[in-house]
TORZANU-95927 format. One record per residue (C-alpha): residue number from 1; residue in one letter; x, y, z. Coordinates in nm, 4 decimals, decimal comma, padded with zeros to 6 digits. Each point is the difference from the previous one (the first is absolute). Example, Ala and Ser with C-alpha at 12.3 -4.5 7.8 and 13.67 -1.06 7.14 Angstrom:
2
(atom 1 "A" (01,2300 -00,4500 00,7800));
(atom 2 "S" (00,1370 00,3440 -00,0660));
This chain:
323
(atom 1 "X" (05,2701 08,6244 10,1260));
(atom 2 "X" (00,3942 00,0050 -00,0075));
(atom 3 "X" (-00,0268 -00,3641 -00,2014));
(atom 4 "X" (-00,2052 00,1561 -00,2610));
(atom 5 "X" (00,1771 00,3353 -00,0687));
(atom 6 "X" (00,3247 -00,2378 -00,0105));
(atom 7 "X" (-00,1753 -00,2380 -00,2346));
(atom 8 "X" (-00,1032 00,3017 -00,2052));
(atom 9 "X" (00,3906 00,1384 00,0104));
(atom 10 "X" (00,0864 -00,3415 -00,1303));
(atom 11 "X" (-00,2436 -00,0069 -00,2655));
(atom 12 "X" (00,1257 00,3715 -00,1227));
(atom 13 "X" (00,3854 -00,0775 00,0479));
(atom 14 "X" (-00,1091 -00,3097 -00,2546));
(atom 15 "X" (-00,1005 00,2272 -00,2453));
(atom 16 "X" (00,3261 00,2102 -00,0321));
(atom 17 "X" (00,2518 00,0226 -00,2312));
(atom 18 "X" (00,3018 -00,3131 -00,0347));
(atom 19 "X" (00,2231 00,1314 -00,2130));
(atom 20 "X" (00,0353 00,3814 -00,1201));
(atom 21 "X" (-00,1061 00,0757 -00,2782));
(atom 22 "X" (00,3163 00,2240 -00,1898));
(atom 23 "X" (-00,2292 00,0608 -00,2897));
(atom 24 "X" (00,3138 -00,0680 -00,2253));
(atom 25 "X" (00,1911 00,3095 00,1199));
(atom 26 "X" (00,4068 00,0000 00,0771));
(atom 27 "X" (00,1487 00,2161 00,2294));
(atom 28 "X" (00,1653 00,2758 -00,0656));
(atom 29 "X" (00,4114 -00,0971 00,0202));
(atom 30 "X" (00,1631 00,2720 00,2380));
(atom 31 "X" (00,3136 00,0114 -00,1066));
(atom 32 "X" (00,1021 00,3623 -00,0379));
(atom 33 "X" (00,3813 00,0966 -00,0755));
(atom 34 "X" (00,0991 00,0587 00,3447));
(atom 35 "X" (-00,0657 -00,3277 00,0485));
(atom 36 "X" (00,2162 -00,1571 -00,3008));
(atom 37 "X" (00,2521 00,2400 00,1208));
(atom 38 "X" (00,0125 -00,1470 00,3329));
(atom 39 "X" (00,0154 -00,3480 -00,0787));
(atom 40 "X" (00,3159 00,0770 -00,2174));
(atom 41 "X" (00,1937 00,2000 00,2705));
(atom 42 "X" (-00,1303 -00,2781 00,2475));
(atom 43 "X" (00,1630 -00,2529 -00,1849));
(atom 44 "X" (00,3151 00,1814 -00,0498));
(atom 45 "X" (00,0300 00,1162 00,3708));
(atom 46 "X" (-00,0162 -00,4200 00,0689));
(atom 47 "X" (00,3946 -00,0454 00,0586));
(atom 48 "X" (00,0191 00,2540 00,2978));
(atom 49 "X" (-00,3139 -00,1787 00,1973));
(atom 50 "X" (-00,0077 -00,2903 00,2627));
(atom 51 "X" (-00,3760 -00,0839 00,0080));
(atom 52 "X" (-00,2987 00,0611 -00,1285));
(atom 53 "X" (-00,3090 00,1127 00,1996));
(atom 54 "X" (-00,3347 -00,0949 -00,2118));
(atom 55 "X" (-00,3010 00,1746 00,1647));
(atom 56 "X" (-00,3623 -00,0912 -00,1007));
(atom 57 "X" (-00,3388 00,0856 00,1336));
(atom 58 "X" (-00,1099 -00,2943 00,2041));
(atom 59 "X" (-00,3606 00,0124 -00,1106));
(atom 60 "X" (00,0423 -00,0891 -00,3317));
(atom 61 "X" (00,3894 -00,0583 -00,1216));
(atom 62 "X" (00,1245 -00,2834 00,1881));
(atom 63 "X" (-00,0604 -00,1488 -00,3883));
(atom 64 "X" (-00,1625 00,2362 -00,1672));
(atom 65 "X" (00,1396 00,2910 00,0122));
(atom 66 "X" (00,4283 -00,1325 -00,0926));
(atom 67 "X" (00,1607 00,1468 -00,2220));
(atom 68 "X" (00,1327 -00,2562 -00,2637));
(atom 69 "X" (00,2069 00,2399 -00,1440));
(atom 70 "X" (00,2230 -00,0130 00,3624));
(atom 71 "X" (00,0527 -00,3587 -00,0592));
(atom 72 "X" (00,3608 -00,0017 -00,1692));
(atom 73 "X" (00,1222 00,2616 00,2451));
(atom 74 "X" (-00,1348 -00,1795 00,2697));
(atom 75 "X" (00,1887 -00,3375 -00,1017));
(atom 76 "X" (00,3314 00,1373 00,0719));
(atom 77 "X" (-00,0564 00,1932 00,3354));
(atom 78 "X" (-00,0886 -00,1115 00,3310));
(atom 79 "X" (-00,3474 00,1303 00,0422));
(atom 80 "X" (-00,2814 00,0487 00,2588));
(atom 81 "X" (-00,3556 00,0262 -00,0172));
(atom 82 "X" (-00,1897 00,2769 00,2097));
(atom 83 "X" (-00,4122 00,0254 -00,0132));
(atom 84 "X" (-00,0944 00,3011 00,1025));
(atom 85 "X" (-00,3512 00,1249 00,0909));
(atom 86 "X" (-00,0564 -00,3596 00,2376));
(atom 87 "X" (-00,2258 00,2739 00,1995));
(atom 88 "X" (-00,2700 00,0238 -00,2742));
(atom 89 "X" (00,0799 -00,3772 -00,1092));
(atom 90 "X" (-00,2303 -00,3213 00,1542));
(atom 91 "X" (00,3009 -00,1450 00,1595));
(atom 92 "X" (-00,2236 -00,3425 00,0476));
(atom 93 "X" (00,2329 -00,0998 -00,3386));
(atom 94 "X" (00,3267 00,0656 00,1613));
(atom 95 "X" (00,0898 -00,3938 -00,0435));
(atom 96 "X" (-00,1041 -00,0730 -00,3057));
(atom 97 "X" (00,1533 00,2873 -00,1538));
(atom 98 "X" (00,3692 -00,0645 00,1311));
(atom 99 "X" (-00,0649 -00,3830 -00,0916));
(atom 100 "X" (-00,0712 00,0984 -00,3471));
(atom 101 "X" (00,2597 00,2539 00,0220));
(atom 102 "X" (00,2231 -00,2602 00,1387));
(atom 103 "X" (-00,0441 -00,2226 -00,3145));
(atom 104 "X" (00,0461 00,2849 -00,2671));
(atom 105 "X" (00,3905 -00,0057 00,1922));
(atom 106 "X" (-00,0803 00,3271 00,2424));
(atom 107 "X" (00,1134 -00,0908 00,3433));
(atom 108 "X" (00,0651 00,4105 00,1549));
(atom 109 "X" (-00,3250 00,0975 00,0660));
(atom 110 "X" (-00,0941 00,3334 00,2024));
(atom 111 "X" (-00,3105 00,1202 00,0563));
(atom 112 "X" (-00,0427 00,3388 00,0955));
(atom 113 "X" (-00,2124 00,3255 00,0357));
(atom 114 "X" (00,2726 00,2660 -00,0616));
(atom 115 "X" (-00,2385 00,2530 00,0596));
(atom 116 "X" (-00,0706 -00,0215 00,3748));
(atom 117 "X" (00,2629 00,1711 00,2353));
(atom 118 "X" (00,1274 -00,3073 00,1767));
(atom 119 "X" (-00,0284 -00,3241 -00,2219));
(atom 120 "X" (00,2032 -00,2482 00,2116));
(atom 121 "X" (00,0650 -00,2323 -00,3800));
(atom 122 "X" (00,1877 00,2760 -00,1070));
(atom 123 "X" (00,2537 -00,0648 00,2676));
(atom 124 "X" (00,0018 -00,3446 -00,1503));
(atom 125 "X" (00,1177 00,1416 -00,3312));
(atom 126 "X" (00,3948 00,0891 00,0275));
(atom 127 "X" (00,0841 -00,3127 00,2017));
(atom 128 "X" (-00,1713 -00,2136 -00,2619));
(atom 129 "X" (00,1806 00,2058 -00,3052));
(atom 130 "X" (00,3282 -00,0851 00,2027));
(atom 131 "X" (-00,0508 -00,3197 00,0246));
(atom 132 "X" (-00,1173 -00,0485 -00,3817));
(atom 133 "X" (00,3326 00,2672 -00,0804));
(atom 134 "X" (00,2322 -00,2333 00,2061));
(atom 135 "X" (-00,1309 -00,3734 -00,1460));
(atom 136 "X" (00,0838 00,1229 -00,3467));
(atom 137 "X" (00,3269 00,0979 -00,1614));
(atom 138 "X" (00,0920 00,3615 -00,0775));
(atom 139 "X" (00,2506 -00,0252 -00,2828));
(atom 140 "X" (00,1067 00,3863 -00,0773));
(atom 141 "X" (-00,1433 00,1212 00,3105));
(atom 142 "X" (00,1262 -00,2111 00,3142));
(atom 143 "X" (00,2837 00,2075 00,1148));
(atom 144 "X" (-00,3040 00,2798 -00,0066));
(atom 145 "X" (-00,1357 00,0715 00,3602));
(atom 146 "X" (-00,3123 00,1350 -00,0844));
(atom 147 "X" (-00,3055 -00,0709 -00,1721));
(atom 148 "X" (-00,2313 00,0915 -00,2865));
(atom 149 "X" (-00,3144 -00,1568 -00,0277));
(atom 150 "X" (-00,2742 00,0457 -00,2971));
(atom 151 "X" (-00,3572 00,0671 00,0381));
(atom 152 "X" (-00,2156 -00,0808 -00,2853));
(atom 153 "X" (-00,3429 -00,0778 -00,0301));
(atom 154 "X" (-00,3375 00,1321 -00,2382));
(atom 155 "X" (-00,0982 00,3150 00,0874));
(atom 156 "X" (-00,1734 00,1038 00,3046));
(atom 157 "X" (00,0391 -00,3357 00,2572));
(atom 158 "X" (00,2344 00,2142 00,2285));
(atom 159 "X" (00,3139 00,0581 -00,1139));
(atom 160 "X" (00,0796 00,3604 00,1019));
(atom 161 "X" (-00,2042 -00,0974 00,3700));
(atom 162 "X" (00,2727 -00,2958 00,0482));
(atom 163 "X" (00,2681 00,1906 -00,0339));
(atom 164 "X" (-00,1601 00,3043 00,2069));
(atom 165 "X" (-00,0904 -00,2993 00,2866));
(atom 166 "X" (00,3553 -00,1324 -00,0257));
(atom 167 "X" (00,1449 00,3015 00,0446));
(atom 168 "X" (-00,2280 00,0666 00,3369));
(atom 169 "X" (00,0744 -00,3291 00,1198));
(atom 170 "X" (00,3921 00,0347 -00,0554));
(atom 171 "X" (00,1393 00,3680 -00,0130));
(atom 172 "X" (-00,3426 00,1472 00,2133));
(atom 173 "X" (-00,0133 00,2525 -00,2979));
(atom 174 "X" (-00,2812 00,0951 -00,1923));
(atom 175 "X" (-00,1145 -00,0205 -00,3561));
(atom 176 "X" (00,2327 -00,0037 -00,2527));
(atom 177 "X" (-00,2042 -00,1134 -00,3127));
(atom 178 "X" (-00,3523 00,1291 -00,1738));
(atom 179 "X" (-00,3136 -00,2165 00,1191));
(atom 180 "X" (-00,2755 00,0499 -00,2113));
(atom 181 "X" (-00,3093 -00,2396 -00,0557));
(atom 182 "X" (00,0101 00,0543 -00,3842));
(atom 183 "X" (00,2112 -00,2386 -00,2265));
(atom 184 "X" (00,3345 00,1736 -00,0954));
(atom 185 "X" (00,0844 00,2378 00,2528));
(atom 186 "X" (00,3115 -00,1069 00,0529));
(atom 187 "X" (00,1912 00,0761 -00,3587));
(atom 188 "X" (00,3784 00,0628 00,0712));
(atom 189 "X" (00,1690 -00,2529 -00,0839));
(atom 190 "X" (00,2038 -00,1862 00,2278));
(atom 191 "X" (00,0036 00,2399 00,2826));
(atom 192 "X" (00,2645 -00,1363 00,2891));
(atom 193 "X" (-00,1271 00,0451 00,3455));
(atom 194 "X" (00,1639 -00,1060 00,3241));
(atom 195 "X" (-00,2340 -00,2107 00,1861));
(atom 196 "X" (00,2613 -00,1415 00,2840));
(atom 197 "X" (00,3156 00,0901 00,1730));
(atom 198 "X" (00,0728 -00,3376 00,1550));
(atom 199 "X" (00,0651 -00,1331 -00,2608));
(atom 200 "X" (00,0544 00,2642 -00,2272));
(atom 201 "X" (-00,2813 -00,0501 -00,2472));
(atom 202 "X" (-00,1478 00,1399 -00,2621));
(atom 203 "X" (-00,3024 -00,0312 -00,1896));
(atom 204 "X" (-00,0353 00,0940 -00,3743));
(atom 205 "X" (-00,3875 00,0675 -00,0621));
(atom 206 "X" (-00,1305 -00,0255 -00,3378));
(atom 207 "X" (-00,2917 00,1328 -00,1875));
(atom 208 "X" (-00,3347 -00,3173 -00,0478));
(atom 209 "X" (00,1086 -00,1568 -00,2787));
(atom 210 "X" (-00,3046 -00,2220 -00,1835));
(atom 211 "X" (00,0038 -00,2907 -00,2049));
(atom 212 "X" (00,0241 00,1887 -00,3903));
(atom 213 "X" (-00,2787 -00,2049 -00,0521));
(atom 214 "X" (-00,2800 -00,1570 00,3050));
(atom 215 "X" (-00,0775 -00,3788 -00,1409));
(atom 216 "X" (-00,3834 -00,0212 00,1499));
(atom 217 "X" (-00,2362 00,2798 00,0281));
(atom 218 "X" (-00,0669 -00,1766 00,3314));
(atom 219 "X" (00,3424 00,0639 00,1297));
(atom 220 "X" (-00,0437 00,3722 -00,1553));
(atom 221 "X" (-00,3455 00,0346 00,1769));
(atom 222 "X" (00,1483 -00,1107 00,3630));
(atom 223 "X" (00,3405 00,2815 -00,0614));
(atom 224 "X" (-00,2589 00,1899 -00,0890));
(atom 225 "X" (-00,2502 -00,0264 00,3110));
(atom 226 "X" (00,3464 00,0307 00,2259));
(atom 227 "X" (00,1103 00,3453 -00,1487));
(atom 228 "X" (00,2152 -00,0993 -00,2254));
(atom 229 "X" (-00,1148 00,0925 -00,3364));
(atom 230 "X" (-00,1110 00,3600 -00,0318));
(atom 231 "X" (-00,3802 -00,0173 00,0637));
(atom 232 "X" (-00,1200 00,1605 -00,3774));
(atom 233 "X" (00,2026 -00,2098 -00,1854));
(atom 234 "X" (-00,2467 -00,2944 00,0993));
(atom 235 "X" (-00,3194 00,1958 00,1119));
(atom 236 "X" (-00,0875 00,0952 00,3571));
(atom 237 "X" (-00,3507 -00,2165 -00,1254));
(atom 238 "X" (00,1530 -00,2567 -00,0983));
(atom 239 "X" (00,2616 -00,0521 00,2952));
(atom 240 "X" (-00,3265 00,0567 00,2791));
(atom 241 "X" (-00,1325 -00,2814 -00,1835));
(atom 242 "X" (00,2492 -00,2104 00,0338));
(atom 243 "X" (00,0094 00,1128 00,3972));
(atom 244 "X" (-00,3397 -00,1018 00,0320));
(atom 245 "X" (00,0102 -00,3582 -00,2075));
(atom 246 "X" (00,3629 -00,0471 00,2275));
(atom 247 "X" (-00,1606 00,0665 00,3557));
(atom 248 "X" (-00,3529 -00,2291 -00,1416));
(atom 249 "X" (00,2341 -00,2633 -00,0205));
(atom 250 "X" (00,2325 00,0391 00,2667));
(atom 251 "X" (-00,3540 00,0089 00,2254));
(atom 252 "X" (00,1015 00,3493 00,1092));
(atom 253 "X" (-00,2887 00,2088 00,0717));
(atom 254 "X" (00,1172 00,2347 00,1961));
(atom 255 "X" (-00,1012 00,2652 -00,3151));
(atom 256 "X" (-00,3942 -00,0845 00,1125));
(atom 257 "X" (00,0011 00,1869 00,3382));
(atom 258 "X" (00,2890 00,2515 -00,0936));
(atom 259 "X" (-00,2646 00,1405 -00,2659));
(atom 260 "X" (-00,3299 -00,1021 00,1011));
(atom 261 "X" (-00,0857 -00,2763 -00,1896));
(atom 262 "X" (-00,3297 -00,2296 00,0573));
(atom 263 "X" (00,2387 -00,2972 -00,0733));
(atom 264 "X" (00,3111 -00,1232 -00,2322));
(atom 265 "X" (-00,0690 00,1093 -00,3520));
(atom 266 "X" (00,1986 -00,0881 -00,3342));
(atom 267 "X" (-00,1202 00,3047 -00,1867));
(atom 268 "X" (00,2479 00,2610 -00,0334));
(atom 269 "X" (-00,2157 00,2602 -00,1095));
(atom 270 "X" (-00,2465 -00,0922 00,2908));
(atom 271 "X" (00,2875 00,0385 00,2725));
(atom 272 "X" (00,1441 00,3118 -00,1477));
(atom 273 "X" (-00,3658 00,1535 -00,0212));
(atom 274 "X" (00,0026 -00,0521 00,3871));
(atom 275 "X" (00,3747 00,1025 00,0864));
(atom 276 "X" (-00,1120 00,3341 -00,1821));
(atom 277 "X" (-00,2947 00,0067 00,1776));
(atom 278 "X" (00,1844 00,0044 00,3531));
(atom 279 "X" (00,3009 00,2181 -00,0573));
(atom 280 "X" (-00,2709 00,2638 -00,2145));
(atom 281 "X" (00,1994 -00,0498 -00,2974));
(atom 282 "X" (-00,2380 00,1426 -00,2655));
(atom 283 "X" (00,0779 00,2041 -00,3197));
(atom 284 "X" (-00,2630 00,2453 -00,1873));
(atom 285 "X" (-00,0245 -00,0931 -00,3831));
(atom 286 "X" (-00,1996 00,1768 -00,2725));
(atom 287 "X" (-00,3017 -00,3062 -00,1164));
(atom 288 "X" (-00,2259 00,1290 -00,3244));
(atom 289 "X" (-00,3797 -00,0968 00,0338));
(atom 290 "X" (-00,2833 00,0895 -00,2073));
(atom 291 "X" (-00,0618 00,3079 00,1858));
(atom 292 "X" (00,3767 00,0672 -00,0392));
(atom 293 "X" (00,3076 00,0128 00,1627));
(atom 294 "X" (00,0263 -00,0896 00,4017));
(atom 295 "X" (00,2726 -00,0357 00,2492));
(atom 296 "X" (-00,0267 -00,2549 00,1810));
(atom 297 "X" (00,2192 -00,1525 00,2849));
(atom 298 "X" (00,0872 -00,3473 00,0044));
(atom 299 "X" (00,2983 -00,2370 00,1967));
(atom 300 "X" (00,3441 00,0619 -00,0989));
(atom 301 "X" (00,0854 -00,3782 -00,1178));
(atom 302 "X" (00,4055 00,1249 -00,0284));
(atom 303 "X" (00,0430 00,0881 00,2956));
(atom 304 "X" (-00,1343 -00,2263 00,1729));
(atom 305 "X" (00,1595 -00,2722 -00,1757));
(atom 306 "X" (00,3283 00,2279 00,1054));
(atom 307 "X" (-00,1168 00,0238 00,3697));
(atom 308 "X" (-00,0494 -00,4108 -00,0320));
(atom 309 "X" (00,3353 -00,0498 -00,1011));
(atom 310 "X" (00,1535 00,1804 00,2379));
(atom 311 "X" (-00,1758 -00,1486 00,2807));
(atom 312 "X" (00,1196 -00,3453 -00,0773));
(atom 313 "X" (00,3415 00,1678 -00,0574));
(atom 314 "X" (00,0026 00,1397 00,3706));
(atom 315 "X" (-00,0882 -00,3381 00,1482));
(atom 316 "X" (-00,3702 00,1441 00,0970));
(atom 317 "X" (-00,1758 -00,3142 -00,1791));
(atom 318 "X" (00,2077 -00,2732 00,2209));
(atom 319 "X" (00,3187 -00,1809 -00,0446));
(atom 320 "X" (-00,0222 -00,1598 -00,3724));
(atom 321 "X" (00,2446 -00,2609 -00,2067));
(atom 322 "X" (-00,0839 00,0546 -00,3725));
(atom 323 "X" (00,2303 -00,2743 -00,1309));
């Protein structure tokens, strides 16, 4: 019995989608002032800092998700790398990620999960930026005791949540920056927060700053699935199909028995249909027949697509590695 439903999994997973079909559509650029403004004051604010901290969402940016637009500032600044989220990330990749990292010229790697009270890599972080600080010369600023680091990354991978976490870890104090799971919340520019008082250091954070312009709508659809893009821009539809294509291929079916599904399925409309179904997600809409007009209720496709999204979001459909 258990060969044949397998055999009949098989035969279904053969059937499903390859490649995503885009249907010819680019993704909206989110580049809003704020963001220009940032990247300017970032830039000008460059002299005064000793590192760079680069955060990314672990599920998706080790590659996809840089910034090129950080490039040339990252050239002349010694510079770490810190993937945040590794809790809702399949870790299985760890390797092959810092070996490809390794080749691209990144050798300070952190992972972390700056939202969890106690994160014992986040300990790691301020000897590493030491070390990095001390194996690179200082030129205006070596007679200068303490520090100023730089925290830039897109929008939403943890920013504000790093510097909250650091600030636990180091001063036991509380929050001192907005956490928010939209794109943009932080939009100050260039707020400086202390974030250790042995050595002194502080941390400037800095609003998400995206490319001006996303090269692939593939890259664009993974910022999207990871929060951050705002959701309308692309299409809450459009993103849970992308979600469901992603998890096909990654052989995560976690999204069968979290919404009771018979079995894996590559139609969108089909899953959503059934996510509605579960949560009662139904809306009442006027239909006209030739008897006249009815109301009838049917599943709420937009919200469940929304529910969908956030689910993967949480972690609640498994640990996942979209590049």
């Amino acid at each position: 019995f258990r060969l044949t439903e397998t055999m009949k999994l098989n035969q279904a997973l053969a059937q499903f989608r390859t490649v995503f079909d885009f249907g010819g559509r680019e993704v909206a650029h989110w580049f809003p002032g704020h963001m220009a403004k940032g990247l300017k004051q970032m830039r000008a604010s460059l002299k005064s800092v000793d590192c760079i901290i680069e955060i990314h969402d672990a599920r998706h940016i080790p590659f996809s998700g840089r910034n090129p637009v950080f490039q040339e500032t990252l050239d002349v600044k010694p510079h770490m790398l810190i993937l945040n989220k590794m809790d809702l990330a399949d870790m299985s990749h760890k390797q092959a990620i810092m070996k490809t990292l390794g080749k691209n010229g990144m050798r300070n790697v952190l992972f972390t999960d700056c939202l969890k009270q106690r994160d014992d890599n986040i300990k790691k972080l301020v000897p590493m930026v030491m070390e990095i600080i001390q194996s690179s010369p200082r030129f205006n600023r070596d007679e200068n005791t303490n520090y100023c680091l730089m925290v830039i990354g897109v929008p939403n991978v943890g920013k504000s949540s790093l510097i909250n976490s650091l600030r636990r870890t180091n001063l036991k104090k509380g929050r001192a920056s907005r956490v928010g799971g939209e794109p943009g919340i932080t939009k100050a520019v260039l707020t400086k927060i202390q974030v250790c008082e042995r050595p002194v250091i502080h941390l400037l954070d800095t609003p998400g700053v995206l490319p001006p312009k996303i090269e692939s709508v593939e890259t664009g659809m993974k910022l999207a699935l990871c929060g951050t893009i705002l959701d309308h821009l692309v299409g809450e539809d459009v993103i849970a199909d992308y979600l469901l294509y992603s998890l096909n291929r990654l052989g995560k079916f976690s999204y069968v028995e979290k919404y009771d599904l018979q079995e894996p399925s590559d139609d969108i409309q089909h899953v959503l249909k059934r996510i509605a179904v579960k949560l009662g997600k139904t809306q009442r809409v006027k239909a006209i027949t030739g008897v006249g007009n009815i109301t009838v209720t049917i599943p709420n496709y937009t919200a469940a697509a929304y529910h969908f999204i956030r689910a993967f979001r949480k972690g609640e459909l498994g640990q996942v590695m979209l590049d």
